[in-house]
C-alpha positions in Angstrom: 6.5 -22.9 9.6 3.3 -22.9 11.4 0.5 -20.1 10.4 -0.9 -17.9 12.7 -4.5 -16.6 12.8 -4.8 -12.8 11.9 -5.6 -12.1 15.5 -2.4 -13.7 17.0 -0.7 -12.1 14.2 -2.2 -8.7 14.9 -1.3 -9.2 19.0 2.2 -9.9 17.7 2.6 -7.2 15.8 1.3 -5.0 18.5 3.7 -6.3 21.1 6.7 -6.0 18.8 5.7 -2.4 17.8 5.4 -1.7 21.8 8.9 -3.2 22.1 10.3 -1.0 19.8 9.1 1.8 20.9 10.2 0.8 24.3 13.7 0.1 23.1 13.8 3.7 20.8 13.3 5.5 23.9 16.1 3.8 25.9 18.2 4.1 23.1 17.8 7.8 22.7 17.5 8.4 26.1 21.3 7.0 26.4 22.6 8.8 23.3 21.7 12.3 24.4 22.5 12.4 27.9 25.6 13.7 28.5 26.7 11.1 31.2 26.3 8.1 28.4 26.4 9.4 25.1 28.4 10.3 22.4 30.1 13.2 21.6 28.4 13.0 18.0 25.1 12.9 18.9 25.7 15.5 21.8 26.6 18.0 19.5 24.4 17.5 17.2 21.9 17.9 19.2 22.9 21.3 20.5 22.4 22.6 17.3 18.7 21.3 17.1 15.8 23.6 18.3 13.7 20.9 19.7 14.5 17.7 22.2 15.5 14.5 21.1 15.5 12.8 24.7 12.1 14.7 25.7 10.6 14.1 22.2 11.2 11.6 20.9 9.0 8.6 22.1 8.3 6.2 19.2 9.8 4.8 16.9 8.0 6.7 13.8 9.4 9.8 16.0 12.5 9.2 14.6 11.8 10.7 11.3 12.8 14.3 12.6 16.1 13.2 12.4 16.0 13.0 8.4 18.3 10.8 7.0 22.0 9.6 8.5 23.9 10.9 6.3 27.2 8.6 4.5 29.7 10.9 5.2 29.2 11.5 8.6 31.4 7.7 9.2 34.0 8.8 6.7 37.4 10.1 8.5 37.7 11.1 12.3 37.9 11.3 14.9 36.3 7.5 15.4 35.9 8.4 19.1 33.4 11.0 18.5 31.1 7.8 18.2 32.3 6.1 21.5 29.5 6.3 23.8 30.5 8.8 27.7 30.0 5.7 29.4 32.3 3.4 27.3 34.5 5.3 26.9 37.2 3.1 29.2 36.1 0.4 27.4 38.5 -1.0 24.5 36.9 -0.3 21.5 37.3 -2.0 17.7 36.7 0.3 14.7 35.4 -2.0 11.7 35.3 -0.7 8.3 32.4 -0.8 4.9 33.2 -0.2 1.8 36.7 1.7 1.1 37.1 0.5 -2.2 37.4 3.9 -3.6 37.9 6.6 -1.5 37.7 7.1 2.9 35.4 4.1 4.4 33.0 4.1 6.9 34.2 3.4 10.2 31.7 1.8 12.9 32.9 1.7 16.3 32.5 -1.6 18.2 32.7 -2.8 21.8 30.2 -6.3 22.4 27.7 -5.5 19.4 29.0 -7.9 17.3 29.2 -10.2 20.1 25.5 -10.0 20.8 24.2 -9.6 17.1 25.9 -13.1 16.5 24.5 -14.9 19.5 20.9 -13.7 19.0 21.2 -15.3 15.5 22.7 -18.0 17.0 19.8 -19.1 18.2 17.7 -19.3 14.9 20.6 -22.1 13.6 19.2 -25.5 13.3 21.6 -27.6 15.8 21.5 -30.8 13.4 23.3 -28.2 10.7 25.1 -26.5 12.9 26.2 -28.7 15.9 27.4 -27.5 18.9 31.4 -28.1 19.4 31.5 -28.3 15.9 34.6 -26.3 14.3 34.3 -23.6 11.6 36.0 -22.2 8.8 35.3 -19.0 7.8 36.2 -18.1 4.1 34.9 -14.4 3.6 36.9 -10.9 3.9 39.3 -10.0 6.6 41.1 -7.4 7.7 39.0 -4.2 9.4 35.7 -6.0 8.6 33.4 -6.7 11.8 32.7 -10.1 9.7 35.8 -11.6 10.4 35.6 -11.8 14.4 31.8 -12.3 14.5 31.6 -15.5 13.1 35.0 -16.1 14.8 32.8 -15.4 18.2 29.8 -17.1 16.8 31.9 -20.7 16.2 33.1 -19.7 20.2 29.7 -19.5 21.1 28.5 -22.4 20.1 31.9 -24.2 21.5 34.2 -24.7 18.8 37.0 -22.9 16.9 36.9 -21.0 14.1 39.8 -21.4 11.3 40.5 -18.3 8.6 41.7 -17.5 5.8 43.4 -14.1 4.2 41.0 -12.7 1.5 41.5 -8.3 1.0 38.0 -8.0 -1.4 39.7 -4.4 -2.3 42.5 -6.0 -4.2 40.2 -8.1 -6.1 38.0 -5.8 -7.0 41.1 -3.2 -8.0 42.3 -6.3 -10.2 38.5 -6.4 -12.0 38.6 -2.4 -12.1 42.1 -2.6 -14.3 40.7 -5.4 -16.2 43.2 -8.1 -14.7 40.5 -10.7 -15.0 43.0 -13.5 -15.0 45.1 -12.2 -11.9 41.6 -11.6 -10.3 41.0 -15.8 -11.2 44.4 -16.1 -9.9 43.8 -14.8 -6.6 40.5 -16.4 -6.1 41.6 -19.7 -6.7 44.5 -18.5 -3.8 41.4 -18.0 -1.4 40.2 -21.4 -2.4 43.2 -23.2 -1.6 43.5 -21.7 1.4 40.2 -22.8 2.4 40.8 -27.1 0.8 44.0 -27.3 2.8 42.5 -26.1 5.9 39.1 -28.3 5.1 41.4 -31.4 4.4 43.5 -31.2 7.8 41.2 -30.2 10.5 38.1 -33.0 10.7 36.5 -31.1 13.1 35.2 -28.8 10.9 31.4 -29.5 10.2 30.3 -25.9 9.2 31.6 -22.3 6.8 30.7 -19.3 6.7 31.7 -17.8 2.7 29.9 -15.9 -0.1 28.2 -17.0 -3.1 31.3 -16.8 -6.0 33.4 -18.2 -3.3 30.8 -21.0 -2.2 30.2 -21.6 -6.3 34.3 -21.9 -6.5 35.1 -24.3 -3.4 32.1 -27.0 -4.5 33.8 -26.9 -8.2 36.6 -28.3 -6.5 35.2 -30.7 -3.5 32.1 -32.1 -2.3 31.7 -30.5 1.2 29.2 -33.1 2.1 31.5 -35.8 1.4 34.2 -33.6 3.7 31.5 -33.6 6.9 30.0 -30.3 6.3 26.6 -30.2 8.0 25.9 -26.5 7.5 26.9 -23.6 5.5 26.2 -20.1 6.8 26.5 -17.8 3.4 25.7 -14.1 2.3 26.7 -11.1 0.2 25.3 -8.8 -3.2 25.6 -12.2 -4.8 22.4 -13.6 -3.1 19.8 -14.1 -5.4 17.0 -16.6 -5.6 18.6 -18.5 -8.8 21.7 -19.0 -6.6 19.9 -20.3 -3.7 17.8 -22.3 -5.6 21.3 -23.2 -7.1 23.2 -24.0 -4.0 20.4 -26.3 -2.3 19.4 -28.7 -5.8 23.2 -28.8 -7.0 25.9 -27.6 -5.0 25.6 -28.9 -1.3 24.2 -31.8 -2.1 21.7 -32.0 1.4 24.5 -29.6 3.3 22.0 -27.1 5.1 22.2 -24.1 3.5 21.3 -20.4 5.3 21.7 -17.3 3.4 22.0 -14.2 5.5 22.0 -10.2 5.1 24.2 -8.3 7.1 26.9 -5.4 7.1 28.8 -3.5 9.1 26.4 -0.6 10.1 22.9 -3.4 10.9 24.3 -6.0 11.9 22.9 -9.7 10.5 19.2 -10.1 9.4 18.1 -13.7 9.7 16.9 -15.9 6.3 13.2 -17.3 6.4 13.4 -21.0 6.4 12.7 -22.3 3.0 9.5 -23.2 2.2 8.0 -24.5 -1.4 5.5 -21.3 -1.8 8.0 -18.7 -1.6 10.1 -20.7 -5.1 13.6 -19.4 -3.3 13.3 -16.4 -2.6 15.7 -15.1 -0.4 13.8 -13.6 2.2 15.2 -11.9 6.1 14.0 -10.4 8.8 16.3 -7.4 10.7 16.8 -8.2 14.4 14.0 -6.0 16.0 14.7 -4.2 17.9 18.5 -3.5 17.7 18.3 -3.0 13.9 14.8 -2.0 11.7 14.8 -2.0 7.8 12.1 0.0 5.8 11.6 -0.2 2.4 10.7 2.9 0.3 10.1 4.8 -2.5 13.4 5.7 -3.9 11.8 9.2 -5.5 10.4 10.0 -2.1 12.1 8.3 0.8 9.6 9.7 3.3 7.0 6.7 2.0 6.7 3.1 2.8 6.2 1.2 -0.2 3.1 -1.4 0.1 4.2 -5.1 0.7 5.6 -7.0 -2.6 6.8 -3.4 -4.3 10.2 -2.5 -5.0 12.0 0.9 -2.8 15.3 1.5 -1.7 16.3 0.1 1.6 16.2 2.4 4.6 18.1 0.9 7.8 18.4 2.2 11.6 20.5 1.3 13.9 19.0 1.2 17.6 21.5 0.0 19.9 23.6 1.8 23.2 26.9 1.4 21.3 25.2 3.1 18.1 22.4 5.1 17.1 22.1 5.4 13.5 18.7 6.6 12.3 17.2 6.4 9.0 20.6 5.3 6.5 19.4 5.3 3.0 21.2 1.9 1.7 22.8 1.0 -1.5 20.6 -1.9 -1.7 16.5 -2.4 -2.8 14.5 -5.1 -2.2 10.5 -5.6 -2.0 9.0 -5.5 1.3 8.1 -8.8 3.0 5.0 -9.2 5.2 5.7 -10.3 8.6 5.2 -14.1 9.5 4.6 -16.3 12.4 8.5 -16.4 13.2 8.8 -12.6 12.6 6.2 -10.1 13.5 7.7 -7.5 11.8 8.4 -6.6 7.9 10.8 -7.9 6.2 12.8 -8.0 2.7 12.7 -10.2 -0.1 15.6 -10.3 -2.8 17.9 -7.8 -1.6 20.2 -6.7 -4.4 22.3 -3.6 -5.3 20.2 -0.4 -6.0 19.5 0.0 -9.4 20.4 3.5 -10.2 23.8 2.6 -8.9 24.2 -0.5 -10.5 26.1 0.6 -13.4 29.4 2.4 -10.4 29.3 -0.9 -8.5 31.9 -3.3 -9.3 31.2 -6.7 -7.8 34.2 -8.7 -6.1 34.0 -11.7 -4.5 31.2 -11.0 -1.8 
């Protein structure tokens, strides 16, 4: 990746800061007008004493919001969240979490269509050719997952074959201790995935997660299948599996980890390079998604680059506005680079202090 001077860096940065501003106000400007936004956001902001679409003019602005709050995408009505001037529009719902309790819903209409082309564009076409097929072995069901990278193996002019994985039931089987039905069911998934690999020669590129990308190359060499590129995320991401995946298991198969859920959308990997000894490092898409890192004793502060905090996420798009989510997920915070002006995070895993109530299935 080519260096920039700290002067073109620092003209970066300013433009992309100016963008995002740019883009909050928009945003906000959309959400709390009556005409285009949604009912949500409407009411909440009759209860406020100030206003948002008046006062709100940078992106730092946003902190008089506080924090989104989980609950608020537990239960219904969805189409309180369906923007005014969608609201003729048919609209997905997709679904995080649910493995205990009510998940969070997310409404949908194109989002998911355009997160997945912009990070189209960062794929390396000798990994991931165009009219190549795909197969996409990862959770289905209400997850957004399941038609983006359906629409990004349309985008790019192929076809994208599935399989049937429900992540719940596996990780009900770990939570009863029915470790061997849990083995059982993944080697299901697995199958699945060789007998569509072995039929279709088209397919040249997957999308799966770590355990499920570690179980599939026990069984096959996807180089030797015609696999050019592998698209991969989930909790499982951490530097000793990439370095993992890229010496061992692919075999010279391009390999491009990703973060991404529901509520963000996808934050693109940092090409590999020797200095940063794999770690897994991404970059949100600015301006449509921003990710802070902070202090998880006082969320109001920034940590410095290369120290550990919680991550904070916002959503900034005119299908949702979600300001300020405390994740379940910390990290260290990246500096920006020549591809990225912005910060970034390096090894994202689960949150600490919640480590011990998570439960890790197959993502």
């Amino acid at each position: 990746m080519k260096s920039l001077s700290e002067t073109d860096m620092q003209i970066r940065r300013q433009a992309a800061r100016e963008a995002l501003d740019a883009w909050t106000r928009e945003v906000i400007a959309w959400h709390f007008n009556p005409a285009t936004g949604c009912p949500f956001w409407l009411d909440y902001a009759r209860q406020l004493d100030w206003q948002p679409h008046a006062e709100i003019q940078t992106y730092a602005d946003l902190a008089r919001f506080g924090n989104f709050q989980d609950e608020w995408l537990r239960g219904g009505p969805v189409r309180r969240w369906v923007p005014q001037a969608y609201a003729d529009r048919p609209i997905y719902t997709f679904e995080t979490g649910g493995s205990t309790g009510v998940p969070k819903s997310r409404i949908a209409i194109d989002d998911f269509r355009i997160d997945y082309e912009l990070f189209s564009a960062t794929l390396p076409t000798e990994a991931f050719p165009q009219g190549a097929d795909w197969l996409m072995i990862g959770p289905s069901g209400p997850r957004r997952l399941r038609l983006a990278v359906e629409h990004l193996a349309q985008f790019r002019g192929g076809i994208c074959f599935m399989i049937d994985l429900d992540p719940r039931w596996f990780i009900k089987l770990l939570k009863m201790g029915e470790n061997e039905m849990a083995q059982v069911y993944k080697n299901h998934v697995i199958d699945q995935a060789l007998t569509l690999l072995k039929a279709h020669d088209n397919i040249q590129c997957v999308f799966t997660t770590p355990k499920l990308l570690e179980a599939l190359c026990e069984k096959v060499s996807l180089q030797r299948l015609g696999i050019k590129g592998v698209f991969c995320g989930g909790t499982e991401m951490t530097p000793q599996f990439y370095r993992f995946a890229v010496e061992e298991l692919l075999d010279g198969v391009y390999f491009a980890p990703t973060y991404g859920n529901t509520l963000m959308g996808l934050a693109t990997h940092k090409p590999l390079e020797p200095a940063d000894n794999y770690a897994v490092i991404y970059y949100p898409p600015v301006p449509r998604a921003c990710i802070e890192v902070v202090d998880a004793d006082d969320t109001e502060r920034v940590v410095e680059y290369g120290e550990t905090g919680r991550i904070r996420l916002t959503t900034l798009t005119k299908e949702f506005f979600m300001p300020r989510f405390l994740e379940r997920d910390e990290a260290e915070r990246e500096k920006p680079c020549a591809l990225y002006p912005w910060d970034g995070v390096r090894n994202v895993r689960p949150f600490s202090r919640f480590h011990t109530q998570v439960v890790e299935g197959v993502y």
